[in-house]
C-alpha positions in Angstrom: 0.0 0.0 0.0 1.3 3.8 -0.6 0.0 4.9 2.8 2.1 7.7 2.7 -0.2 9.4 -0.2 -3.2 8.5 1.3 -3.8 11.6 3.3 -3.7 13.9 0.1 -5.8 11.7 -1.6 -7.9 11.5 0.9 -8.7 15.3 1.6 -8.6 15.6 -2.0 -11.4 13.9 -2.1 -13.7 15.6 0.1 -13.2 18.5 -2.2 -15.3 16.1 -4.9 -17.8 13.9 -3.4 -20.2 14.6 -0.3 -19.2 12.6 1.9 -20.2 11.5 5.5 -18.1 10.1 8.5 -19.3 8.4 11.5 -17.3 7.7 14.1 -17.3 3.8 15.1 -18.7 3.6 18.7 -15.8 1.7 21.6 -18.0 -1.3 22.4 -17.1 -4.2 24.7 -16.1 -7.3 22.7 -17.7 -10.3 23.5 -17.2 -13.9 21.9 -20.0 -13.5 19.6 -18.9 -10.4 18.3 -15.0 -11.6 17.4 -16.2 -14.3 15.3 -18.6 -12.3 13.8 -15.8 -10.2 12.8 -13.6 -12.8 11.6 -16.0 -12.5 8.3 -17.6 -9.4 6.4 -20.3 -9.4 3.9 -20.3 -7.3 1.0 -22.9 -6.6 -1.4 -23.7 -4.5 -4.3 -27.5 -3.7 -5.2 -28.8 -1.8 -7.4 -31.9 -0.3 -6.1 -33.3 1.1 -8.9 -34.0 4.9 -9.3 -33.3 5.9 -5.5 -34.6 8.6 -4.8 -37.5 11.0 -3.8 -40.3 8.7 -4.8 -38.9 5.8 -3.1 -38.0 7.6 0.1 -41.2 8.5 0.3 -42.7 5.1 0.8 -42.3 4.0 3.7 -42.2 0.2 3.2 -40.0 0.2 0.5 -37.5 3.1 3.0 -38.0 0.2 5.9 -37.3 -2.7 3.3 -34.2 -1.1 2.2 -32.6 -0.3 5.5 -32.6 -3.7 6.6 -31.7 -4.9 3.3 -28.5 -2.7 4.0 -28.1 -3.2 7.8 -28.0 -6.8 7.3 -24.4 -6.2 5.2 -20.9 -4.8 6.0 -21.0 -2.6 3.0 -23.1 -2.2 0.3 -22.4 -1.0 -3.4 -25.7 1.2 -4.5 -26.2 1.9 -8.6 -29.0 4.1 -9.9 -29.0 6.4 -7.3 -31.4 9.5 -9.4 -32.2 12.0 -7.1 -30.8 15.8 -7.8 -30.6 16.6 -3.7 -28.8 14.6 -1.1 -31.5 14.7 1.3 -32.7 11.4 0.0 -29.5 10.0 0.9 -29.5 11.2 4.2 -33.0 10.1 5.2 -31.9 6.7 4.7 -28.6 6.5 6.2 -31.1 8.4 9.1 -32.4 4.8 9.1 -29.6 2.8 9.3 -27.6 2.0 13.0 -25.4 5.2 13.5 -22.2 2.7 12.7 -22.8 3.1 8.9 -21.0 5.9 6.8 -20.9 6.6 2.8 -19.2 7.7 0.0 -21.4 9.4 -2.4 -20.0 9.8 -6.2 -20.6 13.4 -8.8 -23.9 13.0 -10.6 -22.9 10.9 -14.0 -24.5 10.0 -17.2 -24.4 11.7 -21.0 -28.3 12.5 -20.9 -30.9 13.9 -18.4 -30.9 11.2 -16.6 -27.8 11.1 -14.3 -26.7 8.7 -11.2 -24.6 8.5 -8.5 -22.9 5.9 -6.9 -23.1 5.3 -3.2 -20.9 3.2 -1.0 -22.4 2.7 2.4 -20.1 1.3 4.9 -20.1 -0.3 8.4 -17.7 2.2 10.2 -17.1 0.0 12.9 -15.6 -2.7 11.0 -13.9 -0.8 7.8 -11.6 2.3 7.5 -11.7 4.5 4.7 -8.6 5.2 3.6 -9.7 7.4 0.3 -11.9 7.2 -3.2 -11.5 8.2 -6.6 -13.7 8.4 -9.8 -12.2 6.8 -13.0 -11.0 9.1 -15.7 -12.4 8.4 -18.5 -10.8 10.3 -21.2 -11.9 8.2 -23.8 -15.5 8.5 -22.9 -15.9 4.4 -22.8 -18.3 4.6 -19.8 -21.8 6.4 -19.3 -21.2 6.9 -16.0 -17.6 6.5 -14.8 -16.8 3.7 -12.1 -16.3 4.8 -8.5 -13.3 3.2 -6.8 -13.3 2.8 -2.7 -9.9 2.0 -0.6 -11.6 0.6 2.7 -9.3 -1.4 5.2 -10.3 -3.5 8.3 -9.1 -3.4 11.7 -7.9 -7.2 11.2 -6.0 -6.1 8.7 -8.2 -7.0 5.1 -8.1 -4.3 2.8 -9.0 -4.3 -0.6 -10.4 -1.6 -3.5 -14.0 -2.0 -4.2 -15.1 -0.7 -7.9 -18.8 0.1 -8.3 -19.9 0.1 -11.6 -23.9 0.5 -13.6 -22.9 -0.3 -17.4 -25.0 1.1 -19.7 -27.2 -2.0 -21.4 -26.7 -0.9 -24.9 -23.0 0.1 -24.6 -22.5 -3.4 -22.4 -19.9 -5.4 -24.2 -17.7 -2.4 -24.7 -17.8 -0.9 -21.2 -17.2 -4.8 -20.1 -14.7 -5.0 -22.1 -13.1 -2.3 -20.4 -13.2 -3.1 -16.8 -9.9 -4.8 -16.6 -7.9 -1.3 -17.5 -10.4 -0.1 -14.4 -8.9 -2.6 -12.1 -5.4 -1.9 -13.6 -5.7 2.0 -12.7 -6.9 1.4 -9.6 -4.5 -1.1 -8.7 -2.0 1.3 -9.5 -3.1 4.3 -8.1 -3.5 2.9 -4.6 -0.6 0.4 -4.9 -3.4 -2.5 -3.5 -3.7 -5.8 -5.4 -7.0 -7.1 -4.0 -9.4 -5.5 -6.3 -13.6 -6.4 -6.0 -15.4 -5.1 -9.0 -19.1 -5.2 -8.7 -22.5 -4.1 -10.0 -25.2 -4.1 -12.5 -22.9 -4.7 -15.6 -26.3 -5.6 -17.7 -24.0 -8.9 -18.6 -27.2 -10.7 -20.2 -30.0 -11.6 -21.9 -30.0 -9.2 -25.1 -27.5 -7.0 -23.8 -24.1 -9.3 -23.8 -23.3 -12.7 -24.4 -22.3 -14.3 -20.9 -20.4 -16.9 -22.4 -17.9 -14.4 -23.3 -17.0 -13.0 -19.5 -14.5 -15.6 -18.8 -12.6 -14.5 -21.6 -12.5 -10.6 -20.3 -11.8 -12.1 -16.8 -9.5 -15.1 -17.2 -9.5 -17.9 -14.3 -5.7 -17.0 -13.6 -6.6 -13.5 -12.7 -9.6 -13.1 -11.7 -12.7 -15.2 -9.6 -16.3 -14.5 -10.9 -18.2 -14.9 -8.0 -21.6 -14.5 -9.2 -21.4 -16.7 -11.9 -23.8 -17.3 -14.8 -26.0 -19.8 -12.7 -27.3 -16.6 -10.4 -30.6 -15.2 -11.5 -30.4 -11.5 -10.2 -33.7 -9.9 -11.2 -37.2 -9.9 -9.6 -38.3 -10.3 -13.1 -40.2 -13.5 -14.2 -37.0 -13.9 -16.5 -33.8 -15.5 -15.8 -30.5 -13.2 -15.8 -27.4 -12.6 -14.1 -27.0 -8.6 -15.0 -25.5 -8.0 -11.8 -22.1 -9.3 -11.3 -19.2 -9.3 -8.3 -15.2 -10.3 -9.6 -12.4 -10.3 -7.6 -9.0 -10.5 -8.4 -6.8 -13.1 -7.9 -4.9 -11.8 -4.9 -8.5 -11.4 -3.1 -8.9 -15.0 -3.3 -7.4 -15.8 -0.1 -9.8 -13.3 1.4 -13.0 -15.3 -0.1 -14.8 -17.7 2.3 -16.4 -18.9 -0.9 -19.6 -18.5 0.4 -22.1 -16.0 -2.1 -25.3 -15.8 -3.5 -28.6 -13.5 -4.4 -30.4 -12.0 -1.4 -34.3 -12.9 -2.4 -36.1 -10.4 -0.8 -39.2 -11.1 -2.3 -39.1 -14.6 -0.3 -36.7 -12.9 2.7 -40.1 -10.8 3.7 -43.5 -12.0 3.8 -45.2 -9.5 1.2 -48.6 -10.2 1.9 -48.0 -8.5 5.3 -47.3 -5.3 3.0 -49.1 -2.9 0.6 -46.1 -2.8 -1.4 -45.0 -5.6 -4.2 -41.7 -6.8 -4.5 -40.7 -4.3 -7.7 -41.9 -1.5 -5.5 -38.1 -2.3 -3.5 -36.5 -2.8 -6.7 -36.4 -4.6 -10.0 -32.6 -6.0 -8.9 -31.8 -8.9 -6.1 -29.0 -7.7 -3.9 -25.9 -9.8 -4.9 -23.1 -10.5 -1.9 -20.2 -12.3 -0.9 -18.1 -12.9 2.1 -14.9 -12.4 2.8 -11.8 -13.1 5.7 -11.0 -10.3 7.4 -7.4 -12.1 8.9 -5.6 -13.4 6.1 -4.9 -10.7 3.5 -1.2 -11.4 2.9 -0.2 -8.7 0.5 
């Protein structure tokens, strides 16, 4: 790691992106709580067109926070709203423990997003974040690179990315250079991309992924045998790759959060599209045996 950077980067960051800090509360540790520690989960969802609207609704607001509160961090796409107070009426919801980065406003048309990196404060350090560069105007909406660190010593650079559907092979196609420039810039080899890359059904052949992430350097953990939409149809659009360093982090364990099964919707007025039309995707990881 180039820890000696870190504190330019850092404050050069809070020039760019709102960002809150909560300070993680001194709590007694108990056995429960260490081995609860020894893992972390970390998701990404994309909660489609966060906002106003969805605030408003309070089921859906509920849903969401324990969607959130039941992960270590969680990787937002598609947030749409033009103010922040969205954004702070749910982290309102949310134990006081949790903190977030919150990426520029992005996208070529109207419609822009943000990405939003909501962490457990208690359990991960941010050590500094960075938006991509793209000078070649590959990506609708430039990835969003986080440099979190435990207190068990598992840190690691977490990419969030929303690729456009009809640009999805070529902004695939690019995501390797995205780890490359991140791995640089922080000098950190254990890399987790994830998102809603869109890498399906009409948009991208999924057969071709391995090829753009090769088995030698990289792990796709939400393979092509997820289904990550609420929609009667089967796809695995949302995606979470680490790279090959990170593999001694992975406890292998992974999967789709069903929240339409998780909660009992018949106690609600709200359907399960009303939270979102994507499945939160997760994995879990060490938080003693980074080696690098």
């Amino acid at each position: 790691m180039k820890l000696p950077h870190l504190a330019v980067l850092f404050l050069g960051f809070l020039g760019i992106f709102p960002l809150s800090c909560n300070s993680a509360k001194n709590t007694q540790n108990t056995r429960e709580e260490e081995r609860i520690w020894d893992t972390v989960k970390i998701c990404s969802f994309n909660i489609q067109i966060f906002g106003v609207s969805k605030m408003a609704k309070s089921e859906v607001a509920g849903m969401l926070a324990q969607i959130v509160s039941g992960m270590d961090i969680v990787a937002v796409q598609e947030v749409r709203s033009v103010s922040i107070e969205p954004v702070e009426q749910f982290m309102a919801l949310l134990p006081e423990r949790y903190s977030y980065v919150l990426g520029p406003r992005e996208g070529r048309s109207g419609s822009k997003e943000q990405y939003w990196v909501i962490y457990d404060a208690e359990k991960f350090t941010l050590l500094g974040a960075a938006q991509y560069p793209d000078h070649d105007d590959v990506f609708e909406r430039n990835p969003l690179g986080v440099y979190l660190q435990s207190p068990k010593g598992f840190d690691f650079i977490l990419i969030d990315n929303h690729l456009q559907p009809g640009g999805a092979k070529k902004e695939i196609e690019a995501l390797p250079a995205i780890v490359s420039y991140f791995r640089d810039y922080w000098g950190e080899e254990d890399v987790l991309v994830m998102g809603d890359f869109n890498a399906d059904g009409s948009y991208y052949n999924e057969s071709a992924l391995e090829a753009v992430f090769p088995v030698e350097a990289y792990e796709i953990v939400i393979t092509n045998d997820f289904d990550t939409t609420v929609a009667a149809s089967d796809n695995t659009y949302d995606r979470f790759i680490i790279t090959d360093s990170a593999r001694e982090d992975f406890t292998g364990n992974r999967g789709v959060l069903r929240f339409d099964e998780e909660f009992d919707f018949s106690l609600y007025s709200i359907k399960p599209l009303d939270v979102s039309d994507h499945y939160p995707i997760w994995a879990e990881f060490y938080t003693e045996r980074d080696t690098d």
